[in-house]
C-alpha atoms as an extended CHARMM CRD file, in Angstrom:
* protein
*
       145  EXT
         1         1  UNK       CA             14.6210000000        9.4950000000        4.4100000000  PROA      1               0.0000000000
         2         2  UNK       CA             15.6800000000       12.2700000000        6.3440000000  PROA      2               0.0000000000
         3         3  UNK       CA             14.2420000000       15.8410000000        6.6520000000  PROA      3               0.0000000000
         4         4  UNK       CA             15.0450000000       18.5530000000        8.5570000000  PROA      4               0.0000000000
         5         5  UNK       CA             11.9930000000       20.1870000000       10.1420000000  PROA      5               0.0000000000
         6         6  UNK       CA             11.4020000000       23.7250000000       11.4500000000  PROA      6               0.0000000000
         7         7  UNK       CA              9.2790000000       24.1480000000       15.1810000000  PROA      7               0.0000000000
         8         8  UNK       CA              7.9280000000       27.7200000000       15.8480000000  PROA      8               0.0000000000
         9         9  UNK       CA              6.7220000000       27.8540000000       19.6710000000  PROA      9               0.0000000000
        10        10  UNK       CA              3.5400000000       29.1720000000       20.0250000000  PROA      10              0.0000000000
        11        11  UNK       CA              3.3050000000       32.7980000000       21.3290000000  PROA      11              0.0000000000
        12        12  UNK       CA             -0.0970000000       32.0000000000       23.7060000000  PROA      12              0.0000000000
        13        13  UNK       CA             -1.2760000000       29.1710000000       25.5340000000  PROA      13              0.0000000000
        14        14  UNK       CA             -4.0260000000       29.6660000000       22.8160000000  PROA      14              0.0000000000
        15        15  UNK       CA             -1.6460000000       28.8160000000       19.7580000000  PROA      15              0.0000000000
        16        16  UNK       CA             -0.1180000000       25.6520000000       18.4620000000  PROA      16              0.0000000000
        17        17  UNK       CA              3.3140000000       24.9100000000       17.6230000000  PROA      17              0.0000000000
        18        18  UNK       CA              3.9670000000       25.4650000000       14.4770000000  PROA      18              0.0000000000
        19        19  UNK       CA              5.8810000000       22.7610000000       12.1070000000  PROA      19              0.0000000000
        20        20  UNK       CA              7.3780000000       23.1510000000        8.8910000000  PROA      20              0.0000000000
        21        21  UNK       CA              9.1960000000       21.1660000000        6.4390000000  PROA      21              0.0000000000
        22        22  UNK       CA             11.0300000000       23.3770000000        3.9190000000  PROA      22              0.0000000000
        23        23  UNK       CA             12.5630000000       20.5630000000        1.2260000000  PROA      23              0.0000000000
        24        24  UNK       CA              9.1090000000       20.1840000000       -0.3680000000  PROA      24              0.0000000000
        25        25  UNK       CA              9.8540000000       23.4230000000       -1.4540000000  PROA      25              0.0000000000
        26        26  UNK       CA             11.7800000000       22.4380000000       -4.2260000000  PROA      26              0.0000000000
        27        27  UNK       CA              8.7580000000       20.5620000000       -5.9640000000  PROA      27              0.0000000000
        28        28  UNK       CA              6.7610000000       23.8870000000       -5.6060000000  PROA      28              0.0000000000
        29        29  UNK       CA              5.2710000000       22.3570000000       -2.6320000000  PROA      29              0.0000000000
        30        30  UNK       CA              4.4220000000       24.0940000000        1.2760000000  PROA      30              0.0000000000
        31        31  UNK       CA              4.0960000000       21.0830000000        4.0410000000  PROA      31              0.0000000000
        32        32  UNK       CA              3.1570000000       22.4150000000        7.4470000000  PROA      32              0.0000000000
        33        33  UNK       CA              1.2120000000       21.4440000000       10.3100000000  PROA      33              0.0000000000
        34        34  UNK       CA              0.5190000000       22.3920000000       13.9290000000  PROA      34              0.0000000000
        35        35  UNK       CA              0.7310000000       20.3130000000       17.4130000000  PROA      35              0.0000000000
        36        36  UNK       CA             -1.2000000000       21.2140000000       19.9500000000  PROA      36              0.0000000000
        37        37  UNK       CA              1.0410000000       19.8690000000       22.5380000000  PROA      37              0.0000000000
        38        38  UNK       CA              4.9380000000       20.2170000000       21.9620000000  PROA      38              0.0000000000
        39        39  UNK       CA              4.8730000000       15.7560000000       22.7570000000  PROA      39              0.0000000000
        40        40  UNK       CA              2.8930000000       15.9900000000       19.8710000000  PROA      40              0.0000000000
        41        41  UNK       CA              5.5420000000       17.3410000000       17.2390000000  PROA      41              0.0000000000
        42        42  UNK       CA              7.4180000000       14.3930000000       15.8000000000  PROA      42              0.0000000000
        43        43  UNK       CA              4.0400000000       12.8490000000       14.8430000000  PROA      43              0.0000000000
        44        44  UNK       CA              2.8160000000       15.6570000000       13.7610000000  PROA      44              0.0000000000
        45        45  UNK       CA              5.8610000000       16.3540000000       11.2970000000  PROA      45              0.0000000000
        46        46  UNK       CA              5.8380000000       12.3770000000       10.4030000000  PROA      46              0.0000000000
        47        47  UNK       CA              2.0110000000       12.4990000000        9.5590000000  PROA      47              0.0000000000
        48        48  UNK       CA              2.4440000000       15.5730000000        7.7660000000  PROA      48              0.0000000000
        49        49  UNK       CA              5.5920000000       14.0130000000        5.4380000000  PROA      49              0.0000000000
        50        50  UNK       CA              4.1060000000       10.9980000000        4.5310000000  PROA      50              0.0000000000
        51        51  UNK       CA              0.7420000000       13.1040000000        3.0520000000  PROA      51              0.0000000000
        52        52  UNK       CA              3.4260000000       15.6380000000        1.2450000000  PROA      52              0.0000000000
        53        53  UNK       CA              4.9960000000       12.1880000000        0.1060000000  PROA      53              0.0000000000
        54        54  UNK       CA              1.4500000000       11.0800000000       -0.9730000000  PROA      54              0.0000000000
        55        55  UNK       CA              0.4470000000       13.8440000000       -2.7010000000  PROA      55              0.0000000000
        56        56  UNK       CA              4.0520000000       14.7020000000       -4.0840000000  PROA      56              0.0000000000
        57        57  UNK       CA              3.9050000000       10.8890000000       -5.8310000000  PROA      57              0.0000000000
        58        58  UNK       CA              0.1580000000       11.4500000000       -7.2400000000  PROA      58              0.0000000000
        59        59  UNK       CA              1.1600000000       14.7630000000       -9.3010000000  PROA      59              0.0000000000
        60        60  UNK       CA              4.5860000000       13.1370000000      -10.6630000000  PROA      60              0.0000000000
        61        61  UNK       CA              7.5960000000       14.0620000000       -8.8110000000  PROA      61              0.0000000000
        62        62  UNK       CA             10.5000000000       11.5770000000       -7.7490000000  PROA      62              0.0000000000
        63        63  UNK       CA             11.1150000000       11.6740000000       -4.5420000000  PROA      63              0.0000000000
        64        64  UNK       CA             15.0320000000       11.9790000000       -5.1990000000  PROA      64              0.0000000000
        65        65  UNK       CA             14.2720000000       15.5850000000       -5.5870000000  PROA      65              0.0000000000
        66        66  UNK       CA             14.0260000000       15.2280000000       -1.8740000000  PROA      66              0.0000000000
        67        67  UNK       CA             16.6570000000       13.2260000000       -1.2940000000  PROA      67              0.0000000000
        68        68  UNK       CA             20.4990000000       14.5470000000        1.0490000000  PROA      68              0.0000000000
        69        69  UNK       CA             18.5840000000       17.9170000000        1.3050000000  PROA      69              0.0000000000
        70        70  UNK       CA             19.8240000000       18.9450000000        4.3820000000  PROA      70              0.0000000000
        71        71  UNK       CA             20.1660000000       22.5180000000        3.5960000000  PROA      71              0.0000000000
        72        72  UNK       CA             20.4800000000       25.2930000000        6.5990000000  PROA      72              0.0000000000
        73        73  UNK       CA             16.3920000000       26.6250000000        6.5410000000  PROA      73              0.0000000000
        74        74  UNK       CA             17.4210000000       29.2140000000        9.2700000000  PROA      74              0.0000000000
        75        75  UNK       CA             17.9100000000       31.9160000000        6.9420000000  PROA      75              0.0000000000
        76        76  UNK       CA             14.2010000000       31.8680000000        5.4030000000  PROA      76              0.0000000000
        77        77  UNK       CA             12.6450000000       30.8970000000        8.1600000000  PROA      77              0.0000000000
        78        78  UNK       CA             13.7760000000       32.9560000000       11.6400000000  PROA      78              0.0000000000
        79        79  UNK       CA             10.5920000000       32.1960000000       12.7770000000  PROA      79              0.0000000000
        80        80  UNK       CA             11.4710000000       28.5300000000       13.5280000000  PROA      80              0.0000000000
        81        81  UNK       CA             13.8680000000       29.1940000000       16.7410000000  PROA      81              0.0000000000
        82        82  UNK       CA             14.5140000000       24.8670000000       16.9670000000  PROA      82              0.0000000000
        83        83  UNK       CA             14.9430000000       22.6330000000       14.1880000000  PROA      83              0.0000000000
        84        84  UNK       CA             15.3480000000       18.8480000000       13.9830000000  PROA      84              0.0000000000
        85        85  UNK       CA             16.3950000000       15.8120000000       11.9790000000  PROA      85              0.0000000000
        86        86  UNK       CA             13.4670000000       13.9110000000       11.4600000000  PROA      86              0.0000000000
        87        87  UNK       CA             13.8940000000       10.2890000000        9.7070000000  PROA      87              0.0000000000
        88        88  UNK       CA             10.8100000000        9.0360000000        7.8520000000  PROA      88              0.0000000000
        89        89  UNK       CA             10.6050000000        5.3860000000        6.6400000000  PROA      89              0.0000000000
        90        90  UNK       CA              8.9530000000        6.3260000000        2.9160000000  PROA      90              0.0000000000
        91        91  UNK       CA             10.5220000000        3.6080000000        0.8150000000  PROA      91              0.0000000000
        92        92  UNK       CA              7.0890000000        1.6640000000        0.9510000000  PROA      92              0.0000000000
        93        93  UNK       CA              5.2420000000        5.0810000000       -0.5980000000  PROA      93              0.0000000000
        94        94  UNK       CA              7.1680000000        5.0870000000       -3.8440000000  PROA      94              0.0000000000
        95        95  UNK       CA              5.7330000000        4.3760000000       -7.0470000000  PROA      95              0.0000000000
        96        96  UNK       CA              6.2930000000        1.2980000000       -9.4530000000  PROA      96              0.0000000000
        97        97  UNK       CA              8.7360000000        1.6250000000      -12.1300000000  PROA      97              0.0000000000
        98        98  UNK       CA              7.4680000000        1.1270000000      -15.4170000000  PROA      98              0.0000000000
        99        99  UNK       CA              9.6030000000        0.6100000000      -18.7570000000  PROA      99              0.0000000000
       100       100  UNK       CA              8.6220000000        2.4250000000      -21.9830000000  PROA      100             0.0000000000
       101       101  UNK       CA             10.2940000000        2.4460000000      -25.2920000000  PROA      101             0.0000000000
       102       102  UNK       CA             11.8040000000        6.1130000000      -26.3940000000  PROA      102             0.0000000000
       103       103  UNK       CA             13.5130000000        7.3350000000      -29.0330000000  PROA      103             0.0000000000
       104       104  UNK       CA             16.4610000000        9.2530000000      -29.0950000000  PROA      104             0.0000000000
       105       105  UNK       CA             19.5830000000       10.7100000000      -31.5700000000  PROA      105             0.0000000000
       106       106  UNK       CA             22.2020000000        8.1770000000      -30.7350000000  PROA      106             0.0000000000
       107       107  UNK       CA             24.6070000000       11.2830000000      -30.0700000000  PROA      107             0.0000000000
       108       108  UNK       CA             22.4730000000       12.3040000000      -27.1750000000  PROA      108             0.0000000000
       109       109  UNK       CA             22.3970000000        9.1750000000      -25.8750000000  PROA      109             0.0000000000
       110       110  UNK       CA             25.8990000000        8.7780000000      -25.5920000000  PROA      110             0.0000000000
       111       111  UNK       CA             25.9760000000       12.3270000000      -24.2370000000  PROA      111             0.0000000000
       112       112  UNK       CA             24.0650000000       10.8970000000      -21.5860000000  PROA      112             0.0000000000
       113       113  UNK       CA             25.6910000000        7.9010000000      -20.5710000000  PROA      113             0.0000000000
       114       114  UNK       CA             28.4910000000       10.0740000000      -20.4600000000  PROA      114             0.0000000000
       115       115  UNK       CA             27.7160000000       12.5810000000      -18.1500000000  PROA      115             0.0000000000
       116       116  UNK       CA             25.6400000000        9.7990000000      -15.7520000000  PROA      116             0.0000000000
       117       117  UNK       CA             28.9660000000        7.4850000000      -15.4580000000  PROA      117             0.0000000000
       118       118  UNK       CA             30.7170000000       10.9720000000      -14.0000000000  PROA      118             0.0000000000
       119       119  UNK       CA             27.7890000000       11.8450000000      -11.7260000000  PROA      119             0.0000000000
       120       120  UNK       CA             27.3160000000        9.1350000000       -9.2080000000  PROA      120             0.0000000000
       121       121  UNK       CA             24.0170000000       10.8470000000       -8.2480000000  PROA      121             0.0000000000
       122       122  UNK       CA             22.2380000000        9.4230000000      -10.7530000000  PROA      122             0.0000000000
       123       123  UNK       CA             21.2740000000        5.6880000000      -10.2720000000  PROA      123             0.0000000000
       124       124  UNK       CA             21.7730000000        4.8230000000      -14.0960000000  PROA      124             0.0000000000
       125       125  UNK       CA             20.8620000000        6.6150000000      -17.2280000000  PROA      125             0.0000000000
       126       126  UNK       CA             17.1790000000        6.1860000000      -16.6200000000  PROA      126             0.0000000000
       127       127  UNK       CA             17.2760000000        7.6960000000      -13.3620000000  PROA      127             0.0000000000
       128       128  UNK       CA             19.3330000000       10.6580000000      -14.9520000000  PROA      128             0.0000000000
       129       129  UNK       CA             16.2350000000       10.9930000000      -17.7480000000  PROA      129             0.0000000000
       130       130  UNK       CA             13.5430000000       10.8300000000      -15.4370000000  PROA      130             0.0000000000
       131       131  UNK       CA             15.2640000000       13.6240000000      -12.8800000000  PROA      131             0.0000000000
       132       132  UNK       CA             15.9300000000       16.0270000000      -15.8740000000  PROA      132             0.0000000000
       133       133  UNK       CA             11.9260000000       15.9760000000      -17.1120000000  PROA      133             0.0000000000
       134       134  UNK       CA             10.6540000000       15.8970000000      -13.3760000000  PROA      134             0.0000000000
       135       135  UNK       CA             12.9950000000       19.0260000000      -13.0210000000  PROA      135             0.0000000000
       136       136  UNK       CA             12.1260000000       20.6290000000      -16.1360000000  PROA      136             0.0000000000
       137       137  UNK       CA              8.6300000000       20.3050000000      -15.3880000000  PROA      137             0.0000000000
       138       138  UNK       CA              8.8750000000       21.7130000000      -11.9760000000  PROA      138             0.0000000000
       139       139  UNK       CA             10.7810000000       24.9370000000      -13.4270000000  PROA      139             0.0000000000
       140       140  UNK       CA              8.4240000000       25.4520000000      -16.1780000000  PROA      140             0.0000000000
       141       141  UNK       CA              5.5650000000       25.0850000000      -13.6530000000  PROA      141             0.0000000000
       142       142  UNK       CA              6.5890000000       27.4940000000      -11.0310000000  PROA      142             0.0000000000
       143       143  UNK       CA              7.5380000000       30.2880000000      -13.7870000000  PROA      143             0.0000000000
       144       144  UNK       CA              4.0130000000       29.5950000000      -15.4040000000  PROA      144             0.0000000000
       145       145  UNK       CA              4.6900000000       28.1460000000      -18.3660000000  PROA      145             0.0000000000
């Protein structure tokens, strides 16, 4: 997957470089590190994805909330004066699928199905139910509810 990470140079010989990567941002999340040396920043940044990835999969989120965020960061973060594309292999980090049984009225189903075969976003309909509650969650969370 690909993420797009900000690098703040260090202001002394007695800072780090700073490293941030803003689309965990949109599960409520902050993932930043530091590098000591600047050859030090893509690993760095990698190590620091895969634990956001980690930790992102142990409290619930899909990691298609992360997914063709490629947003410009520049805005909210002038601090960052260089900013790369960073491509992290995290396909082995996702979590098993698992099937449940759920009930729903049959109009809302076919409300659904609807709206996922005009939204090629979503992978299928369960895809499509599984980003709306990771979503909803992740709203009600930050607003404290």
């Amino acid at each position: 997957m690909l993420f797009l990470v900000g690098i703040e140079a260090p202001k002394n010989e007695n800072e780090a470089w700073g490293i941030i990567v803003p689309a965990f941002e949109k599960l409520g999340m902050v993932c930043a590190s530091a590098a000591n040396k600047r050859d030090d920043i893509i690993f760095r940044a990698k190590e620091a994805i895969l634990t956001m990835v980690e930790e992102a999969l142990r409290d619930g989120h899909l990691l298609s909330a992360l997914e063709i965020d490629l947003a410009n960061y520049r805005e909210d973060n002038p601090e960052c004066l260089e900013w790369l594309a960073l491509e992290v292999p995290i396909d082995s980090l996702r979590v098993r699928q698992k099937r449940i049984n759920i009930t729903l009225p049959e109009t809302l189903l076919t409300r659904v199905d609807s709206f996922v075969q005009v939204h090629s976003e979503y992978k299928d309909r369960s895809d499509f139910l599984a980003q709306a509650a990771d979503e909803l969650m992740t709203n009600k969370k930050h607003r404290g509810a």
